[in-house]
N, CA, C and O atoms as a CHARMM CRD file, in Angstrom:
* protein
*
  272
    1    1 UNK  N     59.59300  36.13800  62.92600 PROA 1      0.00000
    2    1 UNK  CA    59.15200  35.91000  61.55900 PROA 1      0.00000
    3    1 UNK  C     59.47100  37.17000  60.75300 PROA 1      0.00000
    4    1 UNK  O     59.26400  38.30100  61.19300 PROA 1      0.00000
    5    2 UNK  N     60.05300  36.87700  59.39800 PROA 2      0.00000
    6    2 UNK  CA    60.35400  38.01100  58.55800 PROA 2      0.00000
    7    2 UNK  C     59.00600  38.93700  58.34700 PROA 2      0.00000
    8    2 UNK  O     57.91300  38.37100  58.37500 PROA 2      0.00000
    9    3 UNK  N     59.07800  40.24000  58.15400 PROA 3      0.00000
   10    3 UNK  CA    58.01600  41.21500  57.52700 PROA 3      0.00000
   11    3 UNK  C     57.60700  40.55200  56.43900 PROA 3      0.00000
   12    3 UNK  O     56.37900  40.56700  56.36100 PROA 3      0.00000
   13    4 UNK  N     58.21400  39.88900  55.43300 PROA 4      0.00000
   14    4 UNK  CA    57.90800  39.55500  53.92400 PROA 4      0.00000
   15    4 UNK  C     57.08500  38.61700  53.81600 PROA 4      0.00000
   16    4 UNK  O     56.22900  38.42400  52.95300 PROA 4      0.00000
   17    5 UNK  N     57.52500  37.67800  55.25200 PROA 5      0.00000
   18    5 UNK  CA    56.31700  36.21200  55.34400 PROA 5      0.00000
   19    5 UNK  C     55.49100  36.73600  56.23300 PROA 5      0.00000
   20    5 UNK  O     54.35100  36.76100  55.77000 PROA 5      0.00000
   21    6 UNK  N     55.54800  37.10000  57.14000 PROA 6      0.00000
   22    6 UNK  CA    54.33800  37.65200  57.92400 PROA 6      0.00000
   23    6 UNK  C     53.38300  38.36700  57.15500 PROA 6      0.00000
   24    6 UNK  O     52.24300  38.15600  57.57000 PROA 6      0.00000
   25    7 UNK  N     53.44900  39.31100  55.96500 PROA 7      0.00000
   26    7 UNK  CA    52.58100  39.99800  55.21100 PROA 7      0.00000
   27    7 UNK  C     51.45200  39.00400  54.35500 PROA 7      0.00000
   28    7 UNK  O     50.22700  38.95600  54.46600 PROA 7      0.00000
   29    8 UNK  N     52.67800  37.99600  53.17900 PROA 8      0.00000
   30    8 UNK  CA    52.48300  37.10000  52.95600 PROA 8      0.00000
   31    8 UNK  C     51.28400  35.92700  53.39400 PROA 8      0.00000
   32    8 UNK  O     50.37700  35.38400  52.76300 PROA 8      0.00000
   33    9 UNK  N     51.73100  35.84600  54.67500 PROA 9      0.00000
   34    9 UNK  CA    50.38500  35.19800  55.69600 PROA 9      0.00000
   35    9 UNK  C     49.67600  35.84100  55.88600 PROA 9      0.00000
   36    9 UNK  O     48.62300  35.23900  55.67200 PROA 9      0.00000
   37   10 UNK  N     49.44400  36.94900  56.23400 PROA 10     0.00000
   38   10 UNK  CA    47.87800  37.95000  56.37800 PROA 10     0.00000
   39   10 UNK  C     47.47100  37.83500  55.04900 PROA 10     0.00000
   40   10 UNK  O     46.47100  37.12100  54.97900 PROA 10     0.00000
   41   11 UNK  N     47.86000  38.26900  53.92500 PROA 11     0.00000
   42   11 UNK  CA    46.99500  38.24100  52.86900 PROA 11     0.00000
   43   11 UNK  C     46.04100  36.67300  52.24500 PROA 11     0.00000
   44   11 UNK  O     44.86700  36.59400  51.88200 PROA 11     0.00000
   45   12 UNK  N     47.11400  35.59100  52.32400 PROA 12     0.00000
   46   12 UNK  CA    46.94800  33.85300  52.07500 PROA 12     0.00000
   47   12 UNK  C     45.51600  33.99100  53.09500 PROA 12     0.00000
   48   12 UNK  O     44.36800  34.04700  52.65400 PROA 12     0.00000
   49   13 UNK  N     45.88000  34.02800  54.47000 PROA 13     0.00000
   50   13 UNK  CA    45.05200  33.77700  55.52600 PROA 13     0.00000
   51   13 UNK  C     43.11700  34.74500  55.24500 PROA 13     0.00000
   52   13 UNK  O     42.03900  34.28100  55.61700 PROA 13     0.00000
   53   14 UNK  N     43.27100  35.66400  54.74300 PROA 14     0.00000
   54   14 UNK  CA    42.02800  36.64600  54.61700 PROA 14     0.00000
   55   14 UNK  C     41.17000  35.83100  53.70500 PROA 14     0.00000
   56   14 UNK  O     39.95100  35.68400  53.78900 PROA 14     0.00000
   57   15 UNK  N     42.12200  35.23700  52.67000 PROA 15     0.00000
   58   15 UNK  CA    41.58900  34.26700  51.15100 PROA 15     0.00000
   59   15 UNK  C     41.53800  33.09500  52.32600 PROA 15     0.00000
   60   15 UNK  O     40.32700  33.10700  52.55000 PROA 15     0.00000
   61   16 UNK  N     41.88000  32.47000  52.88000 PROA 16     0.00000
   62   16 UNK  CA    41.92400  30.58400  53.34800 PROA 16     0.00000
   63   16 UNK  C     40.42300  31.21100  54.06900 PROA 16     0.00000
   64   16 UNK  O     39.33600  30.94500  53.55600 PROA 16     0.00000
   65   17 UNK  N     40.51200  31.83000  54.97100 PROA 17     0.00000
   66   17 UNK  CA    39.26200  32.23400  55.95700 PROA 17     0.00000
   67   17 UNK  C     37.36300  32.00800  55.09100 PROA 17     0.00000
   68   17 UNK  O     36.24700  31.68200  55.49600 PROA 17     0.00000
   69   18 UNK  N     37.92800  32.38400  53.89400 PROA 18     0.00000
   70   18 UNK  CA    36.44300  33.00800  53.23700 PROA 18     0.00000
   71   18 UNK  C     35.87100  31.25300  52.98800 PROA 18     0.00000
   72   18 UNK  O     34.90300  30.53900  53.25100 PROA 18     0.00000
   73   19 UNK  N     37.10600  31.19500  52.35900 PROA 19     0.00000
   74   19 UNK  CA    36.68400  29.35600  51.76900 PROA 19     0.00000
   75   19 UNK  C     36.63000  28.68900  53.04800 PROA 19     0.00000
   76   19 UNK  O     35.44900  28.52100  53.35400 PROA 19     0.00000
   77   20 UNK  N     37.31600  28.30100  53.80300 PROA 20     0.00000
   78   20 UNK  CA    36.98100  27.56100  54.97400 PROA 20     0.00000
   79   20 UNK  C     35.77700  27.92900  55.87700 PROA 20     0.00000
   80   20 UNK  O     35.25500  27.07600  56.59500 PROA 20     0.00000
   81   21 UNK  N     35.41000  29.01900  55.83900 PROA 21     0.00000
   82   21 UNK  CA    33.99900  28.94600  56.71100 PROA 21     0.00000
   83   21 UNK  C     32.76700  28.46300  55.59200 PROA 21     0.00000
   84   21 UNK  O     31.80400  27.81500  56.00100 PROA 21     0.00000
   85   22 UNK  N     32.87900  28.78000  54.39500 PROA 22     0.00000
   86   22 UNK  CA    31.98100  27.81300  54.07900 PROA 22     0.00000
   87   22 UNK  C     32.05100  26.23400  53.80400 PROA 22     0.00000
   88   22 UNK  O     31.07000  25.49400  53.86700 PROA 22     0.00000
   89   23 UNK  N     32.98100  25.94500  53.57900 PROA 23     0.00000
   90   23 UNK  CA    33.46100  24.46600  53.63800 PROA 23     0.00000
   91   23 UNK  C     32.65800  23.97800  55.17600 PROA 23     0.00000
   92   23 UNK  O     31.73500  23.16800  55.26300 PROA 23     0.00000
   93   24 UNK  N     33.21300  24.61200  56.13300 PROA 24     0.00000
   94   24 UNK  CA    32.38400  24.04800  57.45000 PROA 24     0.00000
   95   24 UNK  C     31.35100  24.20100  57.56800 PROA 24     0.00000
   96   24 UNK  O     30.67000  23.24000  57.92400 PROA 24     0.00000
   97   25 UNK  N     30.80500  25.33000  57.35500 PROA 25     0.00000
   98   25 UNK  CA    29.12800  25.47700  56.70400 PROA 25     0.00000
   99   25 UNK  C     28.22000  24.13600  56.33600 PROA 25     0.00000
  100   25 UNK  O     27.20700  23.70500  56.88700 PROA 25     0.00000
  101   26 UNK  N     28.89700  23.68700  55.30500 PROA 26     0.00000
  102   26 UNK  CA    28.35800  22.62800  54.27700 PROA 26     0.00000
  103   26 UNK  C     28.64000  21.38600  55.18800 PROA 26     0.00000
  104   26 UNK  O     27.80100  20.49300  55.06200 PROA 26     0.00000
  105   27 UNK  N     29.65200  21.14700  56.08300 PROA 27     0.00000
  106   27 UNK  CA    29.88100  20.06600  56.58700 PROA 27     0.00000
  107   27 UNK  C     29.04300  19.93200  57.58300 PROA 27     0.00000
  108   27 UNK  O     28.76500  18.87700  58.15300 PROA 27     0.00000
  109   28 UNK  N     28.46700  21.40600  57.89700 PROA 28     0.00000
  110   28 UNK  CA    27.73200  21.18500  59.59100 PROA 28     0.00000
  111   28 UNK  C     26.29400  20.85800  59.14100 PROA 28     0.00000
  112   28 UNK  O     25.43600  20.04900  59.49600 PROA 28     0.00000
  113   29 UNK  N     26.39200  21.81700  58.22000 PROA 29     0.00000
  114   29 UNK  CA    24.98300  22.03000  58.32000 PROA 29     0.00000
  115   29 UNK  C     24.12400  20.72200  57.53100 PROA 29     0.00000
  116   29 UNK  O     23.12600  20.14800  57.96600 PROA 29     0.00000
  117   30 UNK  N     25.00800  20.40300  55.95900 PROA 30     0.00000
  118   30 UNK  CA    24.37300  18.81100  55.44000 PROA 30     0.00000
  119   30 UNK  C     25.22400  17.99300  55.65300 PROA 30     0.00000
  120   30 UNK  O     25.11500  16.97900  54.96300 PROA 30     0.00000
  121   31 UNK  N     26.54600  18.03700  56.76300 PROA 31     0.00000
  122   31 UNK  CA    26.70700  16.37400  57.30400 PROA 31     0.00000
  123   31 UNK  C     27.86900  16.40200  55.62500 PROA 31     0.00000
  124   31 UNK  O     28.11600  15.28600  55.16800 PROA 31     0.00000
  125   32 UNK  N     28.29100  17.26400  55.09200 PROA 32     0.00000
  126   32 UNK  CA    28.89200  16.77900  54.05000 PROA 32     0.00000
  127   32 UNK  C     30.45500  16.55600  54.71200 PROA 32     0.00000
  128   32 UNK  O     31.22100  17.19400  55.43300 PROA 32     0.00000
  129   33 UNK  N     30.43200  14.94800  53.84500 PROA 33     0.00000
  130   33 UNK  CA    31.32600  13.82600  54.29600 PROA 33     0.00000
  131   33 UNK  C     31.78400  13.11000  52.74600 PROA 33     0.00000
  132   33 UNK  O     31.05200  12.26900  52.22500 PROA 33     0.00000
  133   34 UNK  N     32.58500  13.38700  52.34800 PROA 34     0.00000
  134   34 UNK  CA    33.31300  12.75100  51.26300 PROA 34     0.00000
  135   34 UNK  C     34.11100  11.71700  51.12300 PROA 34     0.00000
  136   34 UNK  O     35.33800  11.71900  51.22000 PROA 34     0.00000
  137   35 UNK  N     33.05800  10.38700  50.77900 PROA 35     0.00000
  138   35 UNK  CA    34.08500   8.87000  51.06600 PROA 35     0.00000
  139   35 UNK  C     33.68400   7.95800  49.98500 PROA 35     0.00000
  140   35 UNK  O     33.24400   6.85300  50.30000 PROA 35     0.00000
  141   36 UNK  N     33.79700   8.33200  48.59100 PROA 36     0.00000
  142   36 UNK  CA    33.49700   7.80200  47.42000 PROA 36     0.00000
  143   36 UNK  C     34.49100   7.13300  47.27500 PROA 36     0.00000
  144   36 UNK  O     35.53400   7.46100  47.84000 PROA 36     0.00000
  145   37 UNK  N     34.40400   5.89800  46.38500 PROA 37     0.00000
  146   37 UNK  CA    35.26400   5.68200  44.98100 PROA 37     0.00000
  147   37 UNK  C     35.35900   6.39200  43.76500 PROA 37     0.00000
  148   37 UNK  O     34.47100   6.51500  42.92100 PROA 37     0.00000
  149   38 UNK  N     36.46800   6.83600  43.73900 PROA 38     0.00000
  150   38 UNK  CA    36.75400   7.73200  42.06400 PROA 38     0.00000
  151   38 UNK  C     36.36400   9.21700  42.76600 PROA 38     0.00000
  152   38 UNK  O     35.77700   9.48800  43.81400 PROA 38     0.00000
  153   39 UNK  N     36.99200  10.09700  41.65200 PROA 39     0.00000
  154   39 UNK  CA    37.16900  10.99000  42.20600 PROA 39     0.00000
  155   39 UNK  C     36.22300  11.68700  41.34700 PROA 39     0.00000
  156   39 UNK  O     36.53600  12.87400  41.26100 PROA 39     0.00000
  157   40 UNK  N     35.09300  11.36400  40.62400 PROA 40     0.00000
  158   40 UNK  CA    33.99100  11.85300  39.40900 PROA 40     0.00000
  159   40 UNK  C     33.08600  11.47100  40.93200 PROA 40     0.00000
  160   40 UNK  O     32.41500  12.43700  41.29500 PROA 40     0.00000
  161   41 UNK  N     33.02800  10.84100  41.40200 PROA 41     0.00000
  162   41 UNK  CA    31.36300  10.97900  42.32700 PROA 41     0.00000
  163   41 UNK  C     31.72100  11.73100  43.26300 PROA 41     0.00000
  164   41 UNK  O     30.76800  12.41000  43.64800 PROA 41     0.00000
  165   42 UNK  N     33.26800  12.05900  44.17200 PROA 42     0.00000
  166   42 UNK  CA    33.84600  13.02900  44.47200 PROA 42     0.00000
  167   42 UNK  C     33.27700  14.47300  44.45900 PROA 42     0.00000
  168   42 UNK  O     32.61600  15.26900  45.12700 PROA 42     0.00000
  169   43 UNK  N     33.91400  14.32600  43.33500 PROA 43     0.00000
  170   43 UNK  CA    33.74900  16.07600  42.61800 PROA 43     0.00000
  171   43 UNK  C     31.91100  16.37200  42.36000 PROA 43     0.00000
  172   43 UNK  O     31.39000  17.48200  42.47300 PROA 43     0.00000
  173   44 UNK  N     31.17000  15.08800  42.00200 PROA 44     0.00000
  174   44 UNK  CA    29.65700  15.23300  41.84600 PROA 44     0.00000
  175   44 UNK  C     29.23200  15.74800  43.29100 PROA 44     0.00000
  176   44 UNK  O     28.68600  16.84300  43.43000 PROA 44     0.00000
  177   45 UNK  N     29.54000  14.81500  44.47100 PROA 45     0.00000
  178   45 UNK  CA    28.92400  15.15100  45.59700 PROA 45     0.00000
  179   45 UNK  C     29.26100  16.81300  46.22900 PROA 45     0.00000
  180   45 UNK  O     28.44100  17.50500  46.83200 PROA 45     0.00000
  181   46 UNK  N     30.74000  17.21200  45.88700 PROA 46     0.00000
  182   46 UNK  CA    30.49400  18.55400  45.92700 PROA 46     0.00000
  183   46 UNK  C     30.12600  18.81700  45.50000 PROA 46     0.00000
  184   46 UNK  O     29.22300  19.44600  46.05000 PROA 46     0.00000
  185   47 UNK  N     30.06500  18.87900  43.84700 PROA 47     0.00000
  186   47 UNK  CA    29.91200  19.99500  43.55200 PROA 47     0.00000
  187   47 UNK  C     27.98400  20.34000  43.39700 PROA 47     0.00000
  188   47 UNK  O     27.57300  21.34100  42.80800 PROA 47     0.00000
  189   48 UNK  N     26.86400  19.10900  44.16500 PROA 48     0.00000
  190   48 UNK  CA    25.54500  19.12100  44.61600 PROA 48     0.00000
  191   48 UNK  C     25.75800  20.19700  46.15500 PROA 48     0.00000
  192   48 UNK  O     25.08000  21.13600  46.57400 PROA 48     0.00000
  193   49 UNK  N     27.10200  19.48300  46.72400 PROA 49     0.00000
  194   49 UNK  CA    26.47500  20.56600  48.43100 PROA 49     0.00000
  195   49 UNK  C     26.97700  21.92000  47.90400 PROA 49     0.00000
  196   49 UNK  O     26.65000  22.93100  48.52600 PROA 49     0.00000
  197   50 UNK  N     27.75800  22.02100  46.78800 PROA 50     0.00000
  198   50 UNK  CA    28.00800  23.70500  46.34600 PROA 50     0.00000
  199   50 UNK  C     26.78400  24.45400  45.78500 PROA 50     0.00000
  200   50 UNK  O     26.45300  25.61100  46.04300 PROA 50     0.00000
  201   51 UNK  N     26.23600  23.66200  45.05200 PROA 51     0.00000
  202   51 UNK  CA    24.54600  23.99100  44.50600 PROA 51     0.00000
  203   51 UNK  C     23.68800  24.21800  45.75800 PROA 51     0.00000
  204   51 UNK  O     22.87800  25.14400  45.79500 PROA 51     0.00000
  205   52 UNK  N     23.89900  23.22600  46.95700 PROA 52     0.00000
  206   52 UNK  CA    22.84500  23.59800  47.58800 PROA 52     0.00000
  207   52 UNK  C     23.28700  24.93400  48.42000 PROA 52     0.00000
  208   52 UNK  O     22.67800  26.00300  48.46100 PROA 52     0.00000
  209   53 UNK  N     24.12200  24.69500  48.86500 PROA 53     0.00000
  210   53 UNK  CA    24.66700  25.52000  49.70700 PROA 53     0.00000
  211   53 UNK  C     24.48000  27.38000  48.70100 PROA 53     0.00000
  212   53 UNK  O     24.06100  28.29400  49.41100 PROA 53     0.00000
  213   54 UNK  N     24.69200  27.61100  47.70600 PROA 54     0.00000
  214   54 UNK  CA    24.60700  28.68900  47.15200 PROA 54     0.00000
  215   54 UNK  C     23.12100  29.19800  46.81100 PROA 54     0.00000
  216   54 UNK  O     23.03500  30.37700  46.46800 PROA 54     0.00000
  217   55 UNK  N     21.88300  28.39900  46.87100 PROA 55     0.00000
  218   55 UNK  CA    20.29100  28.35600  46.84500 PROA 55     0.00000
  219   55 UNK  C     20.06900  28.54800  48.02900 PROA 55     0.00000
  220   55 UNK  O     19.15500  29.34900  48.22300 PROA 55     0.00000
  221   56 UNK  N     20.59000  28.09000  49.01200 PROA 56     0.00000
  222   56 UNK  CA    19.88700  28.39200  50.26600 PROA 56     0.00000
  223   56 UNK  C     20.82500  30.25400  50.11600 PROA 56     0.00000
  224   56 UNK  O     20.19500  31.29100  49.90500 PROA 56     0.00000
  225   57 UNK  N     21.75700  30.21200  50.22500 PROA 57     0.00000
  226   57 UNK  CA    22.46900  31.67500  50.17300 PROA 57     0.00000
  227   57 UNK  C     21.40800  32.73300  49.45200 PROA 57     0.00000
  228   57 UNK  O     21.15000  33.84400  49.91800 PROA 57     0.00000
  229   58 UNK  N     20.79700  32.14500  48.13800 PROA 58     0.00000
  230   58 UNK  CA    20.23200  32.99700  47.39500 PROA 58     0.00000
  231   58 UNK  C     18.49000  33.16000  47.95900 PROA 58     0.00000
  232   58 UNK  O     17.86300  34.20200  47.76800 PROA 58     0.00000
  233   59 UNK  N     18.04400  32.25500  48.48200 PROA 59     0.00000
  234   59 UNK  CA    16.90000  31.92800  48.91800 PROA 59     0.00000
  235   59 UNK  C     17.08200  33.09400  50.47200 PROA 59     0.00000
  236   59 UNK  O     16.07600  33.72000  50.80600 PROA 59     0.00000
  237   60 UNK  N     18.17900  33.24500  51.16100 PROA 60     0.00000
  238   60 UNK  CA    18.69100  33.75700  52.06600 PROA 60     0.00000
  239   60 UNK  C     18.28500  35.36600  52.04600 PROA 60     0.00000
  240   60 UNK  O     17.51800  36.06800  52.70500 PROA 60     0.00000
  241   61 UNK  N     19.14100  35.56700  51.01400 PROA 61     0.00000
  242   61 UNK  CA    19.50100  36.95200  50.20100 PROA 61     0.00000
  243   61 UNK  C     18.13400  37.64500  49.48300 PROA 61     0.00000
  244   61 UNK  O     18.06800  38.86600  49.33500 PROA 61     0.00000
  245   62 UNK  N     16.89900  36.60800  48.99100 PROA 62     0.00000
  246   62 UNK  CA    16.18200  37.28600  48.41500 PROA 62     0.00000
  247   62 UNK  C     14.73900  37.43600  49.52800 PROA 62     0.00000
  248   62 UNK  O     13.69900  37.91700  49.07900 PROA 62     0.00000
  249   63 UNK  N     14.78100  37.22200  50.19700 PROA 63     0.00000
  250   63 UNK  CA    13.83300  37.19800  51.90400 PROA 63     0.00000
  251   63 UNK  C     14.47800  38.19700  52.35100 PROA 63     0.00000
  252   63 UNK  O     13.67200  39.10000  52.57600 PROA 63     0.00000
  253   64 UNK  N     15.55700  38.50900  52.60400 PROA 64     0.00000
  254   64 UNK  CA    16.23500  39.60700  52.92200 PROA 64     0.00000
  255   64 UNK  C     15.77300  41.08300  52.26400 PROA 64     0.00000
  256   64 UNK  O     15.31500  42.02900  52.90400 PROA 64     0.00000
  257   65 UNK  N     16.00200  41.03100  50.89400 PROA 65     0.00000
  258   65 UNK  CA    15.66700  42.13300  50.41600 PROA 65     0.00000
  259   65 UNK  C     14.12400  42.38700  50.26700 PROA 65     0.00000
  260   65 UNK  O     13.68500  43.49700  49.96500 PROA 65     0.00000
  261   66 UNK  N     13.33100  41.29700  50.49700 PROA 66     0.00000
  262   66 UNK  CA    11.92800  41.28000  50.18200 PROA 66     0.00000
  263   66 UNK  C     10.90700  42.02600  51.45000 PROA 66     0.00000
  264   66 UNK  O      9.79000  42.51600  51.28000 PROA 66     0.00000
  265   67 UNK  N     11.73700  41.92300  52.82200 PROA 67     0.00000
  266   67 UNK  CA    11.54900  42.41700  53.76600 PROA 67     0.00000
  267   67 UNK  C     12.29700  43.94900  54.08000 PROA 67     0.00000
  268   67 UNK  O     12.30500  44.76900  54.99800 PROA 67     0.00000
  269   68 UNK  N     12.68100  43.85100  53.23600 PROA 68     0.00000
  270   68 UNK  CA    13.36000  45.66700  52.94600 PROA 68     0.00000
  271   68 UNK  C     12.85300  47.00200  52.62900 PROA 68     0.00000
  272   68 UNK  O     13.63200  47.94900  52.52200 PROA 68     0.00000
């Protein structure tokens, strides 16, 4: 593999990593399964497990510091 694409892929790959572990996150943890009609209840049902998923993060984060 060239230096230019191999670099290329380490950097893509550091960014794909961050988003994909929470994507699986959300899938494991609420079962999120996307099998609507239309792509508006789609985008609704994420964008509820993105809400939840970022409250529990913050709910996470502020127990954390509260015990600090």
């Amino acid at each position: 593999m060239p230096m230019a694409t191999s670099r290329a892929n380490a950097k893509k790959s550091s960014i794909r990593a961050r988003v994909e572990h929470v994507f699986a996150h959300q899938k494991n943890r609420y079962g999120l399964f996307i099998r609507t009609i239309g792509l508006a209840r789609a985008e609704t049902k994420l964008v509820l497990a993105n809400l939840t998923c970022n409250f529990d993060r913050l709910i996470f984060h502020e127990r954390r510091s509260a015990m600090a």
